[in-house]
Rosetta silent file (secondary structure, phi, psi, omega in degrees, C-alpha in Angstrom):
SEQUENCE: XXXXXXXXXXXXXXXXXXXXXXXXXXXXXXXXXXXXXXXXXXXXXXXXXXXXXXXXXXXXXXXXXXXXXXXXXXXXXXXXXXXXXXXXXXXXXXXXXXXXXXXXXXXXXXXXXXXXXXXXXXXXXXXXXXXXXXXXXXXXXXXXXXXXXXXXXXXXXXXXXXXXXXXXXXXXXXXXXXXXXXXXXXXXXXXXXXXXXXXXXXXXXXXXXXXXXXXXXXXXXXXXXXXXXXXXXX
SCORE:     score description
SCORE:     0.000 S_00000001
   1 L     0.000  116.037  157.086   -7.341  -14.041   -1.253 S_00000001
   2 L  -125.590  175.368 -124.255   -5.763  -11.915    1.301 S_00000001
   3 L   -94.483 -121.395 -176.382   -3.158  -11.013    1.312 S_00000001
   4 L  -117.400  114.228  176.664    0.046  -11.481    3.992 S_00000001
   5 L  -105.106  145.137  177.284    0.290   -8.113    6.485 S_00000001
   6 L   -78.335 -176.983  162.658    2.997   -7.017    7.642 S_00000001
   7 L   -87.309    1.824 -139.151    3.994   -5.495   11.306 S_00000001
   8 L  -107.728  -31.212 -168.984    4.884   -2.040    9.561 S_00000001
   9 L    82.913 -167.147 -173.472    1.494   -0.626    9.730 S_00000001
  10 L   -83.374  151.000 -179.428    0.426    2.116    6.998 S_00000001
  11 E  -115.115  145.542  174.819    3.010    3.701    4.676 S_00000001
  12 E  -131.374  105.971  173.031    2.180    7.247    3.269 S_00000001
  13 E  -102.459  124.695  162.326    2.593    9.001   -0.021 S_00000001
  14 E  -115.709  147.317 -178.593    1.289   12.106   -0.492 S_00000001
  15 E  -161.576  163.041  174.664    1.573   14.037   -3.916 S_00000001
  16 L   -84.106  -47.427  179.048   -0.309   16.128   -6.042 S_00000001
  17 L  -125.775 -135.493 -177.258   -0.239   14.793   -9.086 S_00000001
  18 L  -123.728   62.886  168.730    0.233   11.335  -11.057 S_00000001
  19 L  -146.322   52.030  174.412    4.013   11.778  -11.807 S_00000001
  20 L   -58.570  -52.184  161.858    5.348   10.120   -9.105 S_00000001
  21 L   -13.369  -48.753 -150.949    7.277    8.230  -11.853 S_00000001
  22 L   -68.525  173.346 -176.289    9.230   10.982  -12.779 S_00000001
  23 H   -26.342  -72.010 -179.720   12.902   11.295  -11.672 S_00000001
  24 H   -33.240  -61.848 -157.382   12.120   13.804   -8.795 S_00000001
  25 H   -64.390  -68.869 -146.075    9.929   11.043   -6.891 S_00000001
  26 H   -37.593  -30.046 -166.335   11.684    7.986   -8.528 S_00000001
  27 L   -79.506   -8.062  173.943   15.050    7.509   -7.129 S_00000001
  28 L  -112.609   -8.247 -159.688   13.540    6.988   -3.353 S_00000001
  29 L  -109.320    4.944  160.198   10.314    5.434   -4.167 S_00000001
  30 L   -56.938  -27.830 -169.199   12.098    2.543   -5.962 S_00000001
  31 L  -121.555   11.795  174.787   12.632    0.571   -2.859 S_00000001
  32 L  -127.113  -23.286  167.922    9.443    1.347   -1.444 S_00000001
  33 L   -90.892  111.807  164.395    7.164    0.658   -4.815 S_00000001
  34 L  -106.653  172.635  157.906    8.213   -2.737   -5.994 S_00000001
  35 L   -96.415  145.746 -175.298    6.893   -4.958   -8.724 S_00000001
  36 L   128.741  -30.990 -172.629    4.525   -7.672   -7.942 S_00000001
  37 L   -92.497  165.665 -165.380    2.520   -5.813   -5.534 S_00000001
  38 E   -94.996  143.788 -175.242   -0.920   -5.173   -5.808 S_00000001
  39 E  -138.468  155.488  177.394   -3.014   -1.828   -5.706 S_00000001
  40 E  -118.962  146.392 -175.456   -6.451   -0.664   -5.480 S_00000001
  41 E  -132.759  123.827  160.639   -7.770    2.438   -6.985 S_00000001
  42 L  -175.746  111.813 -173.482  -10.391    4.171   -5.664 S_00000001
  43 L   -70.997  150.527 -172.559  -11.687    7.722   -6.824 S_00000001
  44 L  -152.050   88.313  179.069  -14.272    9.355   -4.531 S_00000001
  45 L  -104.654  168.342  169.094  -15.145   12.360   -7.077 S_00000001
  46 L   170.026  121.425  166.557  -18.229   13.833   -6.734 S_00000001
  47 L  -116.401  159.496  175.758  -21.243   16.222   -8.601 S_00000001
  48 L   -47.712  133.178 -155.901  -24.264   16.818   -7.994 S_00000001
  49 L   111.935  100.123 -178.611  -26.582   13.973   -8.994 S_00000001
  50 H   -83.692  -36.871 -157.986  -26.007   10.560   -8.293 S_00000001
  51 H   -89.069  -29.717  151.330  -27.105    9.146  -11.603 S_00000001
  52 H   -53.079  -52.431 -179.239  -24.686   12.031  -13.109 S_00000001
  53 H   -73.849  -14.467  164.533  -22.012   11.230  -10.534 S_00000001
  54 H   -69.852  -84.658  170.524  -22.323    7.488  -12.014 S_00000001
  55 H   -22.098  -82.058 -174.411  -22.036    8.442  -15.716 S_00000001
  56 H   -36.516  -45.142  168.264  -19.147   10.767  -14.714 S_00000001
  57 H   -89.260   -0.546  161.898  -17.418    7.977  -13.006 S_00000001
  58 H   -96.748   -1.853  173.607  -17.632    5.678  -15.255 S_00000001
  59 H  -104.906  -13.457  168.601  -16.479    7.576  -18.641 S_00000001
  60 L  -110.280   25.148  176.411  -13.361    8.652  -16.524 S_00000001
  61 L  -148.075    0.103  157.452  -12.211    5.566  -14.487 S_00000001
  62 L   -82.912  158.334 -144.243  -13.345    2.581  -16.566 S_00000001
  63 L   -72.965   13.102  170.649  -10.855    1.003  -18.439 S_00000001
  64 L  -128.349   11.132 -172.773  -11.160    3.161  -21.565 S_00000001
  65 L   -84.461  150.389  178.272  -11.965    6.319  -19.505 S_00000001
  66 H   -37.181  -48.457 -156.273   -9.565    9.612  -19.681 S_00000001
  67 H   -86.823  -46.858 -154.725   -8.140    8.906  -15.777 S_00000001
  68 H   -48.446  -43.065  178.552   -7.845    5.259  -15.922 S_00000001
  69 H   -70.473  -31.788  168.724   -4.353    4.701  -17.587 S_00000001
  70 L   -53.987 -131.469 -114.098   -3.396    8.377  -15.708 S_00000001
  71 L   -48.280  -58.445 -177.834   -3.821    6.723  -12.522 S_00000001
  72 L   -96.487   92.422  151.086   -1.745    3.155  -13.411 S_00000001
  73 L  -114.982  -57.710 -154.989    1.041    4.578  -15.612 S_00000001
  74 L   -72.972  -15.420  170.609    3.024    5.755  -12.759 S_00000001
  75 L   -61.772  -90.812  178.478    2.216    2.634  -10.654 S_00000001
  76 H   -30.872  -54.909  157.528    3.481    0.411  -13.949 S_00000001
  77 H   -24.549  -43.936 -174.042    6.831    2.646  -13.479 S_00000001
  78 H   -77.235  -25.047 -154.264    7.419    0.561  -10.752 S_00000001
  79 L    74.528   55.223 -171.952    6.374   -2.615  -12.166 S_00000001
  80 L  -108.686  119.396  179.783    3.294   -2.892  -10.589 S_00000001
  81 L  -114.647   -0.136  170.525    0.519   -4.412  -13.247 S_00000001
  82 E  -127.964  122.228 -145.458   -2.149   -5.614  -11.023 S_00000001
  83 E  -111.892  143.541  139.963   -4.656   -3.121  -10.380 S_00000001
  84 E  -133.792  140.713 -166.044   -8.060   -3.347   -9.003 S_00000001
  85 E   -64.040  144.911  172.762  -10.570   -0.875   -9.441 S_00000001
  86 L  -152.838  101.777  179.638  -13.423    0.370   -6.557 S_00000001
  87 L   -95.982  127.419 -170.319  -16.440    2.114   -7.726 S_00000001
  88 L   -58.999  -38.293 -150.193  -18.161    3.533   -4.771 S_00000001
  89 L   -91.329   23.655 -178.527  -21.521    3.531   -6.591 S_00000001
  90 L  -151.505  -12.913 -179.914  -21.599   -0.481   -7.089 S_00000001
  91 L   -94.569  154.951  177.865  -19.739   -1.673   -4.498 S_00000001
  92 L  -102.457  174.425 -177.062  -21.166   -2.887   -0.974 S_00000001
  93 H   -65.833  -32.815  170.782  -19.107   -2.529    2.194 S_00000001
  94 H   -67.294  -47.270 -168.441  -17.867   -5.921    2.405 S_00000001
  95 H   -69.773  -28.541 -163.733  -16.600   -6.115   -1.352 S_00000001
  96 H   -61.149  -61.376 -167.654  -15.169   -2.555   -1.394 S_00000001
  97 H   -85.722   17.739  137.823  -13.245   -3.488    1.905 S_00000001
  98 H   -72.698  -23.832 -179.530  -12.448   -6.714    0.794 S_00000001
  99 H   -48.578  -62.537  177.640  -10.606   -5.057   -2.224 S_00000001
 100 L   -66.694   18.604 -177.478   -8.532   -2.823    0.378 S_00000001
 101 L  -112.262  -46.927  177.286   -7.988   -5.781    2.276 S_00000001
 102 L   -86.267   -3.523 -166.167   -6.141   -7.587   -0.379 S_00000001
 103 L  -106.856  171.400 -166.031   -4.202   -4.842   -2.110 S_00000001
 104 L   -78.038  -94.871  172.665   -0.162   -3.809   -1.216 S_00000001
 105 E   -93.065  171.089  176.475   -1.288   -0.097   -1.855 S_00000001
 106 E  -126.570  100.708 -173.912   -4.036    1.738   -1.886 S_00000001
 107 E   -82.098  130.341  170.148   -4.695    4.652   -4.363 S_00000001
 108 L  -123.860  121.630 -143.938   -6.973    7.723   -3.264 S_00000001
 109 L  -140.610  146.788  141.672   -7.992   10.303   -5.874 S_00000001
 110 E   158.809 -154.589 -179.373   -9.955   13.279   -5.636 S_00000001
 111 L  -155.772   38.568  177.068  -10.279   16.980   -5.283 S_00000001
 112 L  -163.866   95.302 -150.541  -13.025   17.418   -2.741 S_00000001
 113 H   -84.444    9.460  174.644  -11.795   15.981    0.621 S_00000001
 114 H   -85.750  -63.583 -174.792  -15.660   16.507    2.380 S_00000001
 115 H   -56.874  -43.684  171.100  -17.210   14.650   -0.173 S_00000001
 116 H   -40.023  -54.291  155.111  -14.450   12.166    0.074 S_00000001
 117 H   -36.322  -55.055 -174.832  -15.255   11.848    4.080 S_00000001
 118 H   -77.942  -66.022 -143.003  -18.884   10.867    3.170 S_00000001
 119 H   -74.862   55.143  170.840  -18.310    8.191    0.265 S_00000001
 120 H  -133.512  -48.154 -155.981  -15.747    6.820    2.547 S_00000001
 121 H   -93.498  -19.446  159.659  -18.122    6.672    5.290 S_00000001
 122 L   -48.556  -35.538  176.442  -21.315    5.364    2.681 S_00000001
 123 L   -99.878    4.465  177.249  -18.970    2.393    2.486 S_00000001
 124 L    55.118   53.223  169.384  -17.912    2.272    6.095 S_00000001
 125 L  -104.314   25.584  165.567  -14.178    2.127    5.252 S_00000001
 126 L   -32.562  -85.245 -147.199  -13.111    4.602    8.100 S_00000001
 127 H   -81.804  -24.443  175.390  -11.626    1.694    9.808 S_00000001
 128 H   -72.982   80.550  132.442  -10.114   -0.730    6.752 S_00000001
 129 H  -138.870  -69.588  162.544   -8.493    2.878    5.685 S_00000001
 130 H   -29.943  -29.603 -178.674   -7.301    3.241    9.740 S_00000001
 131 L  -127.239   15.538 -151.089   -5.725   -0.011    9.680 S_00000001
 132 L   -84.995  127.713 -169.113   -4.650   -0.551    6.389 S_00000001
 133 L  -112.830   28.140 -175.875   -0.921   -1.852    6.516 S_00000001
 134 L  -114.817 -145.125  175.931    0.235   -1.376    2.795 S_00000001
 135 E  -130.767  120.959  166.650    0.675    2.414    1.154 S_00000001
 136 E   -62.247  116.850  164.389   -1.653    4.812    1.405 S_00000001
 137 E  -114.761  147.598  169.954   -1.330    6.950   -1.831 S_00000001
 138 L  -128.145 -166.677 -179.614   -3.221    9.845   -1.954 S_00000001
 139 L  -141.741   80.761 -112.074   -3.826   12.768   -4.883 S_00000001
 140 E    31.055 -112.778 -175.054   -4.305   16.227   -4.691 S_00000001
 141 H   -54.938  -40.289 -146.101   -7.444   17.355   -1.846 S_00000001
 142 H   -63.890  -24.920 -169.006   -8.391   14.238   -1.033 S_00000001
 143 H   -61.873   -1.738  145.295   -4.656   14.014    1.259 S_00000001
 144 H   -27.510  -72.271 -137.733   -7.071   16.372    3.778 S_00000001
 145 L   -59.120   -4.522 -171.652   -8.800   13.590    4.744 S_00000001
 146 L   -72.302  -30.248 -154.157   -5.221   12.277    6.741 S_00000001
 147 L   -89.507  168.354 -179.285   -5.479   15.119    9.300 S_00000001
 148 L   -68.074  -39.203 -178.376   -7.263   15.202   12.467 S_00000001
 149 E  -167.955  158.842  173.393   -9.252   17.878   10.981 S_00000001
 150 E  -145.316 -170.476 -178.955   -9.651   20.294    7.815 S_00000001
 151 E  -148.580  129.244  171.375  -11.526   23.066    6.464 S_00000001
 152 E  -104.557 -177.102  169.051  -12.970   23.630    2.939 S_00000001
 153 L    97.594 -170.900  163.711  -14.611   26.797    1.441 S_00000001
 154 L  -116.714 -160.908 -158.493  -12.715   30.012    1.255 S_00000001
 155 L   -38.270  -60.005 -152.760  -11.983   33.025    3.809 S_00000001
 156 L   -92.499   14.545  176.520  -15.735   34.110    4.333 S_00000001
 157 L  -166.408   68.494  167.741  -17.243   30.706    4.479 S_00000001
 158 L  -103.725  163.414 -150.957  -15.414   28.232    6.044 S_00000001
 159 E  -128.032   83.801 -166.183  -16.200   24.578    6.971 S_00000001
 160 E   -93.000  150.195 -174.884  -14.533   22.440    9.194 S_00000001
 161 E  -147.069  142.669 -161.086  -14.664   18.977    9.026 S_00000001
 162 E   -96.082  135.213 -178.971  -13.103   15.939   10.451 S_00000001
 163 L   -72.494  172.098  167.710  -10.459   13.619    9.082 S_00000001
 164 L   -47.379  -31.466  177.303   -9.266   10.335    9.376 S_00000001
 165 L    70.256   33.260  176.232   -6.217   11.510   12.255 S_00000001
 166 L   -95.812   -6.681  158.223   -3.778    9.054   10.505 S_00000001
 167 L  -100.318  146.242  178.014   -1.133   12.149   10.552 S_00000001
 168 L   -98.205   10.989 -177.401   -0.361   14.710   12.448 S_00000001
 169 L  -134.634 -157.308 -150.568    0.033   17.905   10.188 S_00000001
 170 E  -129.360  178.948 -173.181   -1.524   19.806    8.009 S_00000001
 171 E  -139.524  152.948  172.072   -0.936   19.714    4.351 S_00000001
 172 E  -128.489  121.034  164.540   -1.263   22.543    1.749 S_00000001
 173 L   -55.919  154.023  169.449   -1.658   21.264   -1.731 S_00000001
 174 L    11.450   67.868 -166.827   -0.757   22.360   -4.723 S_00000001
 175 L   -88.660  132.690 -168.484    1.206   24.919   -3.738 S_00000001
 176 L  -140.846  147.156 -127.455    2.754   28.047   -5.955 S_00000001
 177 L  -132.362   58.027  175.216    4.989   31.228   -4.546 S_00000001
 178 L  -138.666  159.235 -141.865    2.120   33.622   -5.134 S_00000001
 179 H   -67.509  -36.810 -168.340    0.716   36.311   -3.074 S_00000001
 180 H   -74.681  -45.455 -160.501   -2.506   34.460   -2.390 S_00000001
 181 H   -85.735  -34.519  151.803   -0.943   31.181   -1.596 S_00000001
 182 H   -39.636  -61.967 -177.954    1.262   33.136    1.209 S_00000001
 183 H   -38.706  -48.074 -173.566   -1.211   34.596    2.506 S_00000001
 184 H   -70.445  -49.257  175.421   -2.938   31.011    3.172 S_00000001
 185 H   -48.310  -34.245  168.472    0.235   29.407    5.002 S_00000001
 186 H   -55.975  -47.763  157.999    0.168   32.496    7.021 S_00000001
 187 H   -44.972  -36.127 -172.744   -3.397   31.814    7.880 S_00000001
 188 H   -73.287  -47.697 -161.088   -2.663   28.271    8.637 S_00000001
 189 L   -92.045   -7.549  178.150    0.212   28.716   10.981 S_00000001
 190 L   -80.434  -57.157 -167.497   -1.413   31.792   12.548 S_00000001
 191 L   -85.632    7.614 -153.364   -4.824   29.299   13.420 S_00000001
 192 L  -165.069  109.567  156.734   -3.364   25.867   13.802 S_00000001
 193 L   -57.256   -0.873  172.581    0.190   24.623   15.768 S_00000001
 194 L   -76.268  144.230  175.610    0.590   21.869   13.483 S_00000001
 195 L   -86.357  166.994  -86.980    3.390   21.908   11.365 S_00000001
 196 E  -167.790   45.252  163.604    2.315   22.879    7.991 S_00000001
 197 E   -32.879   99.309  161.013    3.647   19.911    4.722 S_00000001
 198 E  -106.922  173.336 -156.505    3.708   21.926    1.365 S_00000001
 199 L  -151.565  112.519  173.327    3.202   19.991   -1.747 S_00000001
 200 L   -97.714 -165.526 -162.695    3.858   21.905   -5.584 S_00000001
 201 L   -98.839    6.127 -178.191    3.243   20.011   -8.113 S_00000001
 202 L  -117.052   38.359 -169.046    6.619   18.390   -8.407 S_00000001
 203 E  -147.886  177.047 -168.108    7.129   17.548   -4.478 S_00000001
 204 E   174.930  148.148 -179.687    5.681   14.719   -2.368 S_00000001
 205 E  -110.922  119.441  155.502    5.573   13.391    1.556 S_00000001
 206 E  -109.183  128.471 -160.106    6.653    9.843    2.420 S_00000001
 207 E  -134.321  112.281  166.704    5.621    8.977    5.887 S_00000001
 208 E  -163.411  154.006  141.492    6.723    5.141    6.698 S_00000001
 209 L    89.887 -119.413   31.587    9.110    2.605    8.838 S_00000001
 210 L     6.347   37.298 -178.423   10.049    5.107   10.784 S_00000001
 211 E  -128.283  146.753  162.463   11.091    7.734    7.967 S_00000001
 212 E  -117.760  119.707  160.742    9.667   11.191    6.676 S_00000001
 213 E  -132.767 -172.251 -120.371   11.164   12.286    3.991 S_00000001
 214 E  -131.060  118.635 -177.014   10.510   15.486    2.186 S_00000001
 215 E  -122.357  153.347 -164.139   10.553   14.526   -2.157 S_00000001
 216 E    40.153 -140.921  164.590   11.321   16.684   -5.143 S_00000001
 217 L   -72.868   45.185 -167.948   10.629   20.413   -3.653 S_00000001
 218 L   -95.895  158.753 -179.364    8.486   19.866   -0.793 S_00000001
 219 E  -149.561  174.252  156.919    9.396   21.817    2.082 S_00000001
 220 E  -117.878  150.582  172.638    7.619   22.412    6.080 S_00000001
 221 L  -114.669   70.501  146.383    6.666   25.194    7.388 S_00000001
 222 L   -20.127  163.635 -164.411    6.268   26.155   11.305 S_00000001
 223 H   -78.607   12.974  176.913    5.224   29.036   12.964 S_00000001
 224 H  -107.561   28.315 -167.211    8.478   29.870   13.164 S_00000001
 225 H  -126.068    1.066 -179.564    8.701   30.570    9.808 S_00000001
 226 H   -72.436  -20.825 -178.544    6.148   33.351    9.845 S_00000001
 227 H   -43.201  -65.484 -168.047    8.920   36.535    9.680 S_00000001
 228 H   -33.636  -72.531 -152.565   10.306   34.765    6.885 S_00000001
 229 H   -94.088   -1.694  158.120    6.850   34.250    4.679 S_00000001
 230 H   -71.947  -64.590  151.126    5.919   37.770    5.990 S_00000001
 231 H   -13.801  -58.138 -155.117    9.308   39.160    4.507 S_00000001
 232 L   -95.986   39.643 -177.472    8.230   37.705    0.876 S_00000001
 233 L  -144.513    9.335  168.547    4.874   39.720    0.720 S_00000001
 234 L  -105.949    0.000    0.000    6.849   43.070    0.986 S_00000001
């Protein structure tokens, strides 16, 4: 059945990893994760192969697979216990986006946001993901797919490709205070006027109600921050 939307539109967590739980997250995300509500999980991984890319998702995301308890532990922190599951490679476009239709939140997992774009678009849930009034959670790469546009590959072979537009900035992932990982924010804020969400592996973006707020160590960066991240490479 589903279930009763709100006026609020989509709510947005972004984080890297599945310890949302912890302390860092916990003390703001109490009053925005309650128990009772319902969530959907749905990993959009992806190797080469489809009948490989089956296998694969089904010894890690079925209920005795490595990810599956990873994914609802931190959920269950909240007291959230009823989860349903969305395997791209069995579901049709009506059942998938009835699933999203009925859940509170919505969990998005993966670490290849291009590949994400197409199974998203095999099941034609562009727009039930566009209009989706619960919380958007998302998990490492896949929180690309929020921007207007993104780019995969590295320096000499890059790829751009376009996102969902439900945000307006850019996000750098799993971010560390290393020479390389300067180097990329510099690149970003050098090519791109958006401001510029980092995410370590202890930090997180809430975008809802009319609030942003900025969790554990997350910080933004602007292009007015380039002296500054020039300065730490000397």
């Amino acid at each position: 059945m589903p279930r009763n939307h709100s006026e609020q539109g989509t709510q947005f967590l972004i984080v890297n990893k599945t310890n949302y739980g912890d302390r860092w997250a916990g003390e703001f995300l109490h009053t925005i994760l309650r128990p009772g509500m319902r969530a959907a999980i749905l990993p959009l991984g992806y190797d080469e192969g489809w009948a490989k890319e089956a296998d694969d998702w089904s010894r890690d995301f079925e209920t005795s697979g490595e990810r599956h308890e990873d994914l609802e532990r931190p959920l269950r922190i909240y007291g959230i216990h009823s989860f349903n599951w969305i395997d791209f490679h069995r579901e049709t476009e009506r059942s998938a986006a009835e699933k999203l239709e009925e859940a509170d939140i919505c969990v998005l997992v993966g670490t290849d946001p291009a590949a994400a774009m197409e199974r998203i678009e095999d099941l034609a849930l562009e727009e039930t993901l566009m209009r989706f009034d619960g919380i958007l959670i998302t998990l490492s790469e896949i929180s690309h797919i929020l921007e207007e546009s993104f780019e995969t590959g590295d320096e000499y072979d890059r790829q751009l490709h376009r996102g969902l537009g439900l945000l307006p900035m850019r996000f750098h992932m799993h971010y560390s205070e290393t020479e390389e990982e300067l180097r990329k924010m510099i690149r970003y804020l050098e090519s791109d006027n958006r401001s510029l969400v980092v995410l370590s592996e202890k930090s997180g973006l809430y975008v809802g109600n009319g609030v942003l707020e900025l969790l554990g160590d997350a910080f933004i960066a602007e292009d007015n921050d380039l002296d500054e991240l020039y300065s730490l490479l000397e």
